[in-house]
C-alpha positions as CSV (number, residue, x, y, z in Angstrom):
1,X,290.7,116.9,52.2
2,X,288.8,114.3,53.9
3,X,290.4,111.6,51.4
4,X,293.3,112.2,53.4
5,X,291.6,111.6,56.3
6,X,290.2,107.7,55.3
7,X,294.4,106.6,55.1
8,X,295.2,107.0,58.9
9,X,291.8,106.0,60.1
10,X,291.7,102.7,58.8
11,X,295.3,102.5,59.9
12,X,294.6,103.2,63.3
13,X,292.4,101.2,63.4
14,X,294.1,98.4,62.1
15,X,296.7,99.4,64.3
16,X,294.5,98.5,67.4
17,X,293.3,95.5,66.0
18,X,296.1,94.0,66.2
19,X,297.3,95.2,69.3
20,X,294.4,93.1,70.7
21,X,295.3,90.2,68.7
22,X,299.0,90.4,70.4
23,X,297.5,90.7,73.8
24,X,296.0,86.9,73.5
25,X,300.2,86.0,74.2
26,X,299.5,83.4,71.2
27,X,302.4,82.7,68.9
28,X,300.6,80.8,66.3
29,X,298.2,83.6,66.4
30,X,301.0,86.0,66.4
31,X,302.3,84.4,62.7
32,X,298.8,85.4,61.5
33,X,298.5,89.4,63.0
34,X,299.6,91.2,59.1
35,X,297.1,88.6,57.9
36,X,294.2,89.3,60.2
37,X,295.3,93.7,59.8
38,X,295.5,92.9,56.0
39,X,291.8,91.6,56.0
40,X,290.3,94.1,58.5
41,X,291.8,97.2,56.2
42,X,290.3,95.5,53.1
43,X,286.5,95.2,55.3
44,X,287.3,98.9,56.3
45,X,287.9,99.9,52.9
46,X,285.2,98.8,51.4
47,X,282.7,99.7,54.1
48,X,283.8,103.1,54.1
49,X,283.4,103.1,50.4
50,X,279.5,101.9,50.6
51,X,278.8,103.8,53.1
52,X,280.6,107.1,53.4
53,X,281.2,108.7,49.7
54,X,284.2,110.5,48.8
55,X,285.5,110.0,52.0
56,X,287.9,107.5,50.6
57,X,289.8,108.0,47.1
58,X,287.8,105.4,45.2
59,X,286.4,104.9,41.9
60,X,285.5,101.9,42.4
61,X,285.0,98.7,45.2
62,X,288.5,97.2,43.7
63,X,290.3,100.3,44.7
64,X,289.2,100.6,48.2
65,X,290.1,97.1,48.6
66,X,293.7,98.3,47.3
67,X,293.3,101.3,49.6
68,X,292.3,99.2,52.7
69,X,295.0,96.6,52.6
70,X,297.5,99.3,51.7
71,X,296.3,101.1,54.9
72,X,295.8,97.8,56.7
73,X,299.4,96.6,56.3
74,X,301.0,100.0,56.9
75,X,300.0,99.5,60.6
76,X,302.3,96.4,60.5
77,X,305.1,98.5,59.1
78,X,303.8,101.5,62.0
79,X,304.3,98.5,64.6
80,X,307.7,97.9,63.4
81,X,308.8,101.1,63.6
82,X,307.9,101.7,67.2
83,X,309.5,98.4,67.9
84,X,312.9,99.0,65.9
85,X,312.7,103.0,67.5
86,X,312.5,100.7,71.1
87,X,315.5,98.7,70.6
88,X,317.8,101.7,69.6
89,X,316.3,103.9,72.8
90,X,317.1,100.9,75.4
């Protein structure tokens, strides 16, 4: 059960990470934000690998790199779909 759990944390995460990179109001920096998420959910991934076992469905450091930018880039989608659920509201 808790390798379900490792998905939505590092995609929370993520989530919030670039949140605070969209609060600088930066539009170059803006063109970067599924970059920067990209990276952090691959530095997630593999920390939680090292440092909590079986807490992320890994048999190895290439597959929690897969399962962080996965995760990582799925808050990019997440953000999109608040955004497009925004436009069809208002």
């Amino acid at each position: 059960m808790s390798e379900i759990v490792a998905f939505p944390v590092i995609v929370i995460m993520c989530y919030f990470v670039g949140i605070i990179c969209k609060s600088f109001k930066n539009e170059k920096l803006d063109s970067f934000i599924p970059d920067i998420v990209g990276v952090v959910g691959i530095c997630l991934g593999l920390a939680i690998f090292f440092t909590i076992p079986n807490f992320i469905p890994a048999d190895n450091w290439a597959t929690a790199v897969a399962v962080g930018i996965v995760s990582g880039l799925s808050a990019v989608g997440l953000n999109q779909v608040f955004k497009q659920a925004q436009k069809l509201k208002g």
